[in-house]
C-alpha positions as CSV (number, residue, x, y, z in Angstrom):
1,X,8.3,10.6,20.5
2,X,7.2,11.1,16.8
3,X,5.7,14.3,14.4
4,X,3.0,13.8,12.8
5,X,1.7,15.9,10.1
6,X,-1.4,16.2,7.5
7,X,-0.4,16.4,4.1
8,X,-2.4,17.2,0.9
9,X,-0.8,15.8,-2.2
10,X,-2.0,16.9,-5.8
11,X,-2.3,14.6,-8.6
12,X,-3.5,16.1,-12.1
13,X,-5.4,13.2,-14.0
14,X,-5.1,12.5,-17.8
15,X,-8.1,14.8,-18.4
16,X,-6.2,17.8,-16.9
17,X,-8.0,17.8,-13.4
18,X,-6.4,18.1,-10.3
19,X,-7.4,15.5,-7.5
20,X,-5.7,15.6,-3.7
21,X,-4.7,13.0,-1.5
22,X,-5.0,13.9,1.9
23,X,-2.4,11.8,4.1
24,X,-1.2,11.7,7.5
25,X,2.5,11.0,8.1
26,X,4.4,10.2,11.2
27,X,8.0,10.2,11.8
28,X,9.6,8.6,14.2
29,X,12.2,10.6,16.6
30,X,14.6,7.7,16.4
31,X,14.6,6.1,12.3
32,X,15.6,2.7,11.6
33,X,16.0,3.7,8.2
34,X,15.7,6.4,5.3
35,X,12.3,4.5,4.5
36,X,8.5,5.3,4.3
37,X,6.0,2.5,4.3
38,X,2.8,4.0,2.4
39,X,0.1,2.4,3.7
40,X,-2.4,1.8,1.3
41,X,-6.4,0.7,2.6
42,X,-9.1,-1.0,1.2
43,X,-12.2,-0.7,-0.5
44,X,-14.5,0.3,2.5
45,X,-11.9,1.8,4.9
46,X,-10.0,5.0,4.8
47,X,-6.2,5.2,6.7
48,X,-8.0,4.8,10.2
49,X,-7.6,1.5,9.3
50,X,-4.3,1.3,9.9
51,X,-4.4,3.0,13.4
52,X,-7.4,1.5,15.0
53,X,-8.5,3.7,18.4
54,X,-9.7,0.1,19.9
55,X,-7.2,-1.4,21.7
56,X,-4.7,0.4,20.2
57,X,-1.5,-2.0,21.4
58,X,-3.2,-4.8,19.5
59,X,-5.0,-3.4,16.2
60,X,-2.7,-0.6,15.2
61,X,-0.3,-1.3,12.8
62,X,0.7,2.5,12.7
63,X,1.6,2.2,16.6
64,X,3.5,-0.5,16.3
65,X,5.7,0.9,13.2
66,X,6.4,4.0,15.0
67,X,7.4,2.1,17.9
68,X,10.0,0.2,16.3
69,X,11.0,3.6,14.4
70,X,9.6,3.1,10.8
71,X,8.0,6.2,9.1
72,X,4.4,5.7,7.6
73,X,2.5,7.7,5.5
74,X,-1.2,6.6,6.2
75,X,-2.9,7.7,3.0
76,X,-7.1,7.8,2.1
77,X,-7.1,6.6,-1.1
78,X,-9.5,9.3,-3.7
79,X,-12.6,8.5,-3.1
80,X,-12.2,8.1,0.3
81,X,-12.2,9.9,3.5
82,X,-10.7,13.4,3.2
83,X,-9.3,13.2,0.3
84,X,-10.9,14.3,-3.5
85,X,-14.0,12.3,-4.6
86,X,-14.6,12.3,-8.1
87,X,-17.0,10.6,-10.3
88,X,-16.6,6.9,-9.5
89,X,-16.5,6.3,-13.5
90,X,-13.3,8.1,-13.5
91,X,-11.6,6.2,-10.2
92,X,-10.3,3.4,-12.1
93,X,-7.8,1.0,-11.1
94,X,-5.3,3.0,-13.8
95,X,-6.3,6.4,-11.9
96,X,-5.7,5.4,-8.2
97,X,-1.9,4.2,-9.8
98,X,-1.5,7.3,-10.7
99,X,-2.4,9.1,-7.5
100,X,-0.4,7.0,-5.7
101,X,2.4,7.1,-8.2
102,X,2.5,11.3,-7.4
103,X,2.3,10.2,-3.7
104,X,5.7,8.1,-4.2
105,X,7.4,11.1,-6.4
106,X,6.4,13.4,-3.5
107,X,7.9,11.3,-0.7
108,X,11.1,10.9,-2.7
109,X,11.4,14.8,-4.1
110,X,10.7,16.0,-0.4
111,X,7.5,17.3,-1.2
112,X,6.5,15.9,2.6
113,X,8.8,17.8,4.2
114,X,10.8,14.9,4.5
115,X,12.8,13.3,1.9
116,X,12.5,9.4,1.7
117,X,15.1,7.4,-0.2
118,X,13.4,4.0,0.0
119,X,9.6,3.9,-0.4
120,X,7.8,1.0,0.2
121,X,4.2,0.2,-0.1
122,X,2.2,-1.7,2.2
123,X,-1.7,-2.5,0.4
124,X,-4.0,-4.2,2.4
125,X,-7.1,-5.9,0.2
126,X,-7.8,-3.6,-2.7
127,X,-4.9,-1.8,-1.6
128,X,-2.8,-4.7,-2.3
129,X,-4.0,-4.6,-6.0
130,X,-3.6,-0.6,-6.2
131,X,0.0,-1.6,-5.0
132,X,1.0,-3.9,-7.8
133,X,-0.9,-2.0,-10.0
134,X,0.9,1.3,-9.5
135,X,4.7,-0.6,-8.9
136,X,4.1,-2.8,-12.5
137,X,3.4,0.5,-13.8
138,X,5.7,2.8,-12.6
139,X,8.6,0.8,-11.2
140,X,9.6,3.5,-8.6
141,X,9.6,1.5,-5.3
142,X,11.7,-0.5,-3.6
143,X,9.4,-3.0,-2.0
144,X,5.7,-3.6,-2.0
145,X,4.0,-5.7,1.4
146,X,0.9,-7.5,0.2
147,X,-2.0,-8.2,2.4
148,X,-5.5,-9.7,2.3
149,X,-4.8,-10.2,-1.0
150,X,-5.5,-14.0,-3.2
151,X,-3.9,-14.7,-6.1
152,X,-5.5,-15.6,-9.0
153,X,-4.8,-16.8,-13.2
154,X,-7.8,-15.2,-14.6
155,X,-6.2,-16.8,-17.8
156,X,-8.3,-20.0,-17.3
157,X,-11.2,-18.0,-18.2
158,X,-11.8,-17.0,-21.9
159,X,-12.1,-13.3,-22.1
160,X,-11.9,-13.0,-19.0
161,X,-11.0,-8.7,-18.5
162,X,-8.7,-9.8,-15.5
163,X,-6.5,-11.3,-17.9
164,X,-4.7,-7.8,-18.2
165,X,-4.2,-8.1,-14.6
166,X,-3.1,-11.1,-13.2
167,X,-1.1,-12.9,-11.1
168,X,0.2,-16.3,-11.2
169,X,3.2,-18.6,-9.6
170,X,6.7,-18.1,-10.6
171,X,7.8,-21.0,-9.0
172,X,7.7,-24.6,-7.4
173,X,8.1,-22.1,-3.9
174,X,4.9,-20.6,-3.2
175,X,6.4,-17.4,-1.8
176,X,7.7,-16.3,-5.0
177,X,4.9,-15.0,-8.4
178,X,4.9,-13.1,-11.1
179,X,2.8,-9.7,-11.4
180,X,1.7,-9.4,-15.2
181,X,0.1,-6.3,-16.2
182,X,1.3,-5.6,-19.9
183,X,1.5,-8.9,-21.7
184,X,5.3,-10.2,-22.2
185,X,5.9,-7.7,-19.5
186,X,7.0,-9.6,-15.8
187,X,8.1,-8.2,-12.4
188,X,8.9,-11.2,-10.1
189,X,9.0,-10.1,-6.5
190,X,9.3,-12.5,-3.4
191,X,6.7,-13.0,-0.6
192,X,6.2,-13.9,3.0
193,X,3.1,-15.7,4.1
194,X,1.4,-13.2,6.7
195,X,-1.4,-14.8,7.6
196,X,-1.7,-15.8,11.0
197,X,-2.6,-19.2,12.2
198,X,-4.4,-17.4,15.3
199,X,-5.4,-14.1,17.0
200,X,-3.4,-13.5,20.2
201,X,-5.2,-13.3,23.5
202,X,-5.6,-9.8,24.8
203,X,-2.6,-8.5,26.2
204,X,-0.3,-10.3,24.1
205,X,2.0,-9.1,21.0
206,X,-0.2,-8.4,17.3
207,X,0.1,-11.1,15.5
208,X,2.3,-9.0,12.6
209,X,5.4,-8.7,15.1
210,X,5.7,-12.8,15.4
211,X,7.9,-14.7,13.2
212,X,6.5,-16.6,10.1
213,X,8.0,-20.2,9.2
């Protein structure tokens, strides 16, 4: 058993306009935790991504969190689906932070109807960069899950405009890097390799609920 709820989440830009998120978040009856995973898509999806309606058991990740009892909020990014589309000059990298920075404040003020006191973002693709991007920034979350997401030192490139947004190895372990948005500004998190050596065969577990070495 779960409640799930639509939520429309306000975010006023630098300019003084007002853009909304529209977000779907499910609760669990039974909570493992006073946690919500923000689930953040990619470039060409919206949050149906996350809940897949083929083969539902296998593709959604949203199923499978509320299963276990974790509490999602499965957001479309601006731009996307429901929620506000501006101009895309004006949907910058810096922007979609923001919106998702108001998202976090909103989870953790109760603004959901629920309030959160961990908050953790899970990106998948661009999402994953709108992730860093917003916890670098705004350092108001407690964990961030990475997915389909490469790292990259664009600092091998002369002028290269990804230098103010890079990421390189921390390290000797490859699980651990640094996020580097403002120069001579770190945040080192650690990470698990989630990328799975195969898909299962139908009928099996997804591949996110086996262990990783």
């Amino acid at each position: 058993m779960y409640h799930r709820s639509e939520c429309h989440i306000p975010s006023t830009t630098i300019s003084g306009e007002t853009w909304y998120a529209v977000a779907w978040l499910t609760v669990p009856e039974h909570v493992v935790r006073d946690e919500l995973q923000v689930l953040v898509h990619g470039a060409t999806y919206d949050h149906r991504s996350w809940d897949w309606p083929l083969d539902p058991e296998r593709y959604s990740y949203l199923e499978w969190a509320t299963e276990r009892g974790y509490a999602t909020l499965a957001i479309d990014r601006v731009g996307c689906g429901a929620s506000s589309k501006p101009p895309g000059r004006q949907s910058t990298l810096a922007a979609q932070a923001r919106v998702l920075h108001d998202i976090v404040t909103a989870a953790r003020g109760g603004a959901l109807g629920t309030k959160f006191g961990r908050v953790v973002l899970v990106g998948h693709s661009m999402g994953s960069a709108l992730s860093v991007a917003e916890a670098s920034e705004y350092r108001d979350v407690d964990a961030v899950v990475l997915t389909g997401s490469l790292g990259m030192d664009a600092r091998t490139l002369n002028n290269d405009p990804r230098d103010q947004f890079t990421r390189r190895s921390a390290s000797k372990s490859p699980g651990n890097f640094t996020f580097e948005v403002v120069p001579g500004t770190t945040s080192t998190c650690t990470a698990r390799r989630t990328t799975p050596t195969a898909r299962p065969r139908s009928g099996s577990t997804p591949w996110w609920s086996h262990p990783i070495p």
